[in-house]
N, C-alpha and C positions, 0 to 999 in steps of 0.2 A: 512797438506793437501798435497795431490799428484798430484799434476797438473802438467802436460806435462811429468807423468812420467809411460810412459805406457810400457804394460808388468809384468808378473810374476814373480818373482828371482827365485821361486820354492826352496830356500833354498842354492844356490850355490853361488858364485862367477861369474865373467862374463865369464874365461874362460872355466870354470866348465861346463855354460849353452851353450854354443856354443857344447862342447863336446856331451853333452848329445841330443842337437839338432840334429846334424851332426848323430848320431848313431838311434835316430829311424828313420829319412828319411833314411840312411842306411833299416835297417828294414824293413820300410815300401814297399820302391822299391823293394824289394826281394822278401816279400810275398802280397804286397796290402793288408795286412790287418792285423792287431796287435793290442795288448788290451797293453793298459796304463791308467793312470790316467784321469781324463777329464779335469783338470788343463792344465798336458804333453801336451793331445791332442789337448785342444782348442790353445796353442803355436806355437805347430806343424805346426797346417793348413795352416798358415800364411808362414812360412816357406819355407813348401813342394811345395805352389803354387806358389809363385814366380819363385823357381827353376825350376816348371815344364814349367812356361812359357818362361823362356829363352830356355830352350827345344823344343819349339815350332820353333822355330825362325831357328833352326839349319845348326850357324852360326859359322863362328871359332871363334868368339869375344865371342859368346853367350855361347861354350865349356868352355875358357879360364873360364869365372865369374863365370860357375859352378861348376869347379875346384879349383877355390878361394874360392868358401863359404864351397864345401864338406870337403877341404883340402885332408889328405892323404885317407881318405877313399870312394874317388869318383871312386877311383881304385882299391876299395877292390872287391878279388873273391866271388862269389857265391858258395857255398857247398850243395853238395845233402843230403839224408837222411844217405849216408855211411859214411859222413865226408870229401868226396873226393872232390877238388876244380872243377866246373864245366867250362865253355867258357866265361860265362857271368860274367860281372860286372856290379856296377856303373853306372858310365858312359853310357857303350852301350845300354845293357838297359832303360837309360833315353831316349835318344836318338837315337833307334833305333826303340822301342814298344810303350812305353810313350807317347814321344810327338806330335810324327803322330796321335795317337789314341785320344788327345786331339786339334787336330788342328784347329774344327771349333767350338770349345767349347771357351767362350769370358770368363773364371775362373769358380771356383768352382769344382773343381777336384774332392775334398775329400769332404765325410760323415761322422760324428759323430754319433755316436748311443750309448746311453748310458745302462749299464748294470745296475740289480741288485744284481749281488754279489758285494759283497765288496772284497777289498783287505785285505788276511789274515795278522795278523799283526799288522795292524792299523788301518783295516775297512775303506781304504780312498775310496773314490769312483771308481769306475772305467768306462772304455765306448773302446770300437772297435773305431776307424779312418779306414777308407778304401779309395783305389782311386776306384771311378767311373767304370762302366763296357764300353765296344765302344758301343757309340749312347745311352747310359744311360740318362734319364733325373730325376731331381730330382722332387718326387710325395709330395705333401703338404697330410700332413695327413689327414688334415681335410680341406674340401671344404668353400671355403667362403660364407658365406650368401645372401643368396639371398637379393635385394632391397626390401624394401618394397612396396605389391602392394597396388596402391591409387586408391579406387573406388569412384565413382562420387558420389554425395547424390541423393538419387531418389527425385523426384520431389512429391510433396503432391497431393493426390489423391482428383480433386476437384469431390462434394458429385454435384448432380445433383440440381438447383434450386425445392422448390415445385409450385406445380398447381397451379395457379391463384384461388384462393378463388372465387366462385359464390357469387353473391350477397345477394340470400336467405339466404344460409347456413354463410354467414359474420356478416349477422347483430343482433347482440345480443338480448337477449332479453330485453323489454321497463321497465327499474326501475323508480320509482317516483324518482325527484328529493330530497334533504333534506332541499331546501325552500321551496316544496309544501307538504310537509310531516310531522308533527312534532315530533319530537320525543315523544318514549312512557311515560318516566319519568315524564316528561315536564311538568308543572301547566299551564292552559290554562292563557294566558297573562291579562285577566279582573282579576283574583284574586291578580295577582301579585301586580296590580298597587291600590287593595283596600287597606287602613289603616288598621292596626288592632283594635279593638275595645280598646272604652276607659276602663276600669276597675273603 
């Protein structure tokens, strides 16, 4: 098991990954917005936003730590599309466009976005990283659900009592009773109680 051992290796060495860290924030700061793996990327994020937050701060203390973790490439030039080194680097860059533009933003800099092409080669996955545009905020794709709504029970429809019955139309018609009646079957009770004859 891997417990307390967080992080990717991505295949490298330590010094290896710090290299390759170092080179797409390079990257990234240059163009805001580059396709790598979504492994690369989901690493990345963590990375690039801490730096940008000491950028925020911009502080001599907060330059020097940014210059510790880029190393020599925090003062690498920018190149145009001719090849030619342009004014920008790094560094200024960070700290001159970057972290102003995220100043009242409390993290979350960067977006993932994943792609469907694959990478040729090994078909590994791939996804865009980009920084945030100024006063960007991040939209949820999909809206949360509404509460559900809770309707009261309706109340039961009470039916109206009926009329008071009249007395004529109440009273039934007059049946004999079936002790002054006897029934039709029935042998009148003098035979019942005669003997039968002797034989």
């Amino acid at each position: 098991m891997r417990h307390r051992k967080a992080g990717r290796k991505l295949g490298r060495n330590a010094s290896h990954r710090l290299a390759l860290m170092r080179n797409l924030t390079r990257s990234l700061i240059e163009h805001e917005r580059i396709i790598t793996t979504v492994e690369k990327a989901k690493e990345l994020r963590p990375f690039v936003e801490k730096i940008i937050t000491l950028a925020k701060k911009n502080t001599l203390h907060a330059r020097r730590l940014v210059l510790a973790r880029l190393g020599p490439l925090a003062k690498a030039p920018f190149y145009d599309d001719k090849g030619e080194p342009t004014d920008d680097w790094v560094l200024k860059k960070l700290f001159k466009e970057i972290g102003p533009r995220f100043a009242a933003r409390p993290g979350g800099y960067t977006r993932i976005i994943k792609r469907h092409e694959r990478r040729l080669g090994d078909a590994g996955r791939t996804a865009f990283i980009e920084l945030l545009k100024e006063g960007e905020t991040k939209v949820r794709a999909k809206a949360a659900a509404p509460a559900p709504r809770v309707t009261e029970p309706t109340p039961p429809v009470e039916t109206p009592p009926p009329p008071p019955p009249t007395p004529e139309a109440s009273a039934p018609p007059e049946v004999p009773s079936q002790e002054q009646q006897p029934p039709a079957n029935a042998t009148p009770p003098q035979e019942q109680q005669q003997p039968p004859p002797n034989a």
